[in-house]
VOTI-760374 format. One record per residue (C-alpha): residue in one letter; x, y, z. Coordinates in steps of 0.05 Angstrom, whole numbers, plus 5000, padded with zeros to 4 digits. Layout:
! residues N
AXYZ;...
//
This chain:
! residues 269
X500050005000;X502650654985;X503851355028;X498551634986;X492851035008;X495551065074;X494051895078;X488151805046;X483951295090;X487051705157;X483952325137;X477051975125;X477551585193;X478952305218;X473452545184;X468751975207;X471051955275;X469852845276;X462452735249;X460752185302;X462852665352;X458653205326;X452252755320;X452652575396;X453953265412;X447853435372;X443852865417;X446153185476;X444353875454;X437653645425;X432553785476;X435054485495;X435254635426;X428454405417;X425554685481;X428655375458;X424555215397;X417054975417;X417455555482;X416955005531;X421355205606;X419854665658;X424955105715;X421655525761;X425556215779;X428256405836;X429256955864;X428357355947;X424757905988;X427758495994;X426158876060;X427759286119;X431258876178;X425059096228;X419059586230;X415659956290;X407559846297;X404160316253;X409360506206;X409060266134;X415959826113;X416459676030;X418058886010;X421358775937;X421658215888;X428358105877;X427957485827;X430457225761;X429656665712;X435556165687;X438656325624;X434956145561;X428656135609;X422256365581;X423556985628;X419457285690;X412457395679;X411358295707;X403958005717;X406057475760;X407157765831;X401957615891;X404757795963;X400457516025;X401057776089;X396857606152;X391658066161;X391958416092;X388158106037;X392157855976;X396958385930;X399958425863;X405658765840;X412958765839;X413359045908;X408559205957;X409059696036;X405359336102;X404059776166;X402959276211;X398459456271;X401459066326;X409058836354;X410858056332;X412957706280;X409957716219;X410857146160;X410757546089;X410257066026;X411857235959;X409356745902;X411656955828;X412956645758;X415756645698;X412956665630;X411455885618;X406755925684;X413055565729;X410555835799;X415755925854;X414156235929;X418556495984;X416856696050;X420957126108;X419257286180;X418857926191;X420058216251;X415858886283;X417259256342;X412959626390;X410560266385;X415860726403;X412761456385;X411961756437;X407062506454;X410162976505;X404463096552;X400363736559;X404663876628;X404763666691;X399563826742;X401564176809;X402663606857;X400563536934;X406363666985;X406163517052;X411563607090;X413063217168;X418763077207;X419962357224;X419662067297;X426962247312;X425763017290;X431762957262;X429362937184;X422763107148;X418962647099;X416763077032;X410162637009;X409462786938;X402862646897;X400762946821;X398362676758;X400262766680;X394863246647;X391862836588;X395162796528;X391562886455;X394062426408;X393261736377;X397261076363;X397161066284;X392660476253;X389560226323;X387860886348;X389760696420;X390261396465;X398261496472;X396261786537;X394561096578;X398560626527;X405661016522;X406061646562;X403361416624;X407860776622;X413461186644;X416661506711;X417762116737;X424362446772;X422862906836;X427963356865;X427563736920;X432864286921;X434864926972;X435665456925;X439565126865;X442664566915;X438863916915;X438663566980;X433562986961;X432262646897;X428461976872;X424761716815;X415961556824;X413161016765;X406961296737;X400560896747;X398660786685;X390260686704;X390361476727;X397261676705;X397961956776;X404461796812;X407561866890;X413761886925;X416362026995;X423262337002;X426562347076;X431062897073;X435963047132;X434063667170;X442163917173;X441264007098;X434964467104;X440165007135;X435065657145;X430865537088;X424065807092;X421865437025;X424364926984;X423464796906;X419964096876;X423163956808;X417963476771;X420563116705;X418362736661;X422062136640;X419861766574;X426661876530;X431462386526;X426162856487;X421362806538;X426063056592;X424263696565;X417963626608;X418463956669;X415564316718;X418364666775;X414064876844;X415165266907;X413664926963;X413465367038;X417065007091;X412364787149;X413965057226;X418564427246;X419564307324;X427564357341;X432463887327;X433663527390;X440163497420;X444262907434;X444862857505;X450062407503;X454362897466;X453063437503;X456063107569;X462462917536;X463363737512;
//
């Protein structure tokens, strides 16, 4: 056989051997090629819910579809969004804003689909805090002092009793009065100074049923000095805001009996 046979039947096993390759490749490429063709897509898309971390009750927070199909898919259908929420009835759209009425956890689903009808749903907890808006009260109504010195003489209790004045305004969505469900929920810091030096201080919770509070302060009757009256700083003490809230009252010094003297003291002088 000559070099020239031998060439010859090499390049057509070549050849033979190059188009058996290309008919299996063709095989394995067949059924994308035809599902390309005939429009069919039997993968759902995927995709996630874009949102906030948390919300407070009763403000609105905005959830996104943040989805896709896989390449060559039949592509995301714009028509194909429904969001469920509980408590809301049913939504459409590419994204959608809850204001959720209450503090918990709250389960948000997203179903979607592409263009062949391939339906795919995702679903995050969502997490909402309580309501932290918060009124600064009308003021503070002037409170009932009585002053007496203990048994010993040698201090006086300051009895201290007042109440929050009402408070117009609203929880948004439920409508609950801020006034018994925030405000009132609160304390109070008393001070009870000589001139601009305090000598007794403490903090009263506010009943929230009457938003009334009431404190008694034992003060030391060394630090009264001659004092004829004594101021009663009243603050309110929500938040930092809310410290704003004050009120500050006179309050006349009652005739006190004298300080007794320590007999035992006064024999060793």
């Amino acid at each position: 056989m000559s070099a020239s046979s031998v060439s010859t039947i090499t390049t057509r096993g070549r050849g033979a051997l190059l188009g058996l390759s290309l008919l299996l490749l063709g095989l394995f490429l067949l059924p994308t090629a035809v599902a390309a063709a005939d429009g069919t897509d039997l993968t759902a898309p995927t995709g996630t819910i874009g949102r906030p971390p948390s919300a407070e009750a009763g403000k609105p927070a905005t959830f996104t579809a943040n989805v896709s199909d896989e390449p060559g898919g039949s592509g995301i259908d714009p028509n194909g969004f429904t969001w469920t929420a509980q408590g809301f009835a049913e939504r459409t759209g590419a994204s959608t804003s809850y204001t959720f009425p209450t503090a918990g956890d709250y389960a948000v689903s997203l179903t979607f689909r592409d263009l062949a009808g391939n339906p795919t749903t995702v679903t995050v907890k969502f997490p909402v805090t309580g309501d932290t808006s918060v009124l600064p009260p009308a003021g503070i109504d002037t409170p009932k002092v009585t002053i007496k010195p203990t048994a010993s003489k040698k201090s006086i209790t300051v009895a201290i009793k007042g109440e929050i004045e009402p408070v117009l305004g609203a929880k948004a969505v439920t409508g609950e009065p801020l006034l018994r469900s925030t405000v009132c929920d609160s304390t109070v810091a008393l001070s009870v100074r000589r001139g601009t030096t305090s000598i007794g201080t403490g903090t009263a919770p506010i009943v929230r049923s009457k938003c009334a509070y009431s404190r008694t302060l034992t003060i030391d009757r060394k630090k009264l000095g001659t004092a004829k009256t004594l101021s009663l700083v009243v603050r309110f003490n929500a938040n930092a805001a809310m410290r704003k809230t004050s009120a500050t009252y006179s309050v006349k010094l009652p005739k006190l009996p004298a300080i007794p003297v320590d007999k035992k003291k006064k024999k060793k002088s």
